[in-house]
C-alpha positions as CSV (number, residue, x, y, z in Angstrom):
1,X,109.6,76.9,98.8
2,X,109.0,80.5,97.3
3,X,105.4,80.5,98.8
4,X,103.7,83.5,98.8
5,X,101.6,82.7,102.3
6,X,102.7,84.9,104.8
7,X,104.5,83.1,107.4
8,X,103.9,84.8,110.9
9,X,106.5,83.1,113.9
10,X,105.0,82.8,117.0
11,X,107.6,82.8,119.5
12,X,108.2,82.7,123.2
13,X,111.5,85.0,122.5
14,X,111.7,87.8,120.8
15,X,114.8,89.5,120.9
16,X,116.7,91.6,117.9
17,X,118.7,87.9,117.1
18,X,115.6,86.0,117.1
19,X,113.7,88.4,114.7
20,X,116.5,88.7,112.3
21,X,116.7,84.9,112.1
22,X,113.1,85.1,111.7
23,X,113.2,87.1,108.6
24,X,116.5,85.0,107.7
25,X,114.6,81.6,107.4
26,X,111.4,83.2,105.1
27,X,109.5,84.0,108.0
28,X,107.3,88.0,107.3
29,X,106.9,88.4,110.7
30,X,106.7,87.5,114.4
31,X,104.9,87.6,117.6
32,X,105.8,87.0,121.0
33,X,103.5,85.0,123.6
34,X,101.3,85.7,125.4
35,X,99.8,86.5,121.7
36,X,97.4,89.5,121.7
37,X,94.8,88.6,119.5
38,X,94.8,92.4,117.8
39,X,98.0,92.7,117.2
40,X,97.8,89.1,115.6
41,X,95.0,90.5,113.8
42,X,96.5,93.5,112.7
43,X,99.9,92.0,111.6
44,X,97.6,89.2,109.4
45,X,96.0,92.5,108.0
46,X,99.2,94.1,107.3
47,X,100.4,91.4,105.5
48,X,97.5,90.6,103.3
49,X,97.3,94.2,102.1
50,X,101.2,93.7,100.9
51,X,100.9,90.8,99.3
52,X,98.0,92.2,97.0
């Protein structure tokens, strides 16, 4: 779609073959449940400042 909204997974699993395919499918970043809202916070952050 060549968006440039971050995409952020939220995911149950994360292990090193779920983040890669992650990244694979356009995907910026994850975050495994239980979500911690700082760390969401701080990845949306993170990404907002790259983008600009």
């Amino acid at each position: 779609m060549k968006s440039k909204i971050p995409i952020i997974a939220l995911t149950a699993d994360v292990t090193t073959a779920d983040a890669s395919k992650c990244k694979k499918y356009g995907m910026n970043d994850y975050i495994s449940k239980p979500i911690d809202e700082n760390a969401l916070y701080n990845k949306i952050v993170e990404l907002v400042k790259q983008s600009q």
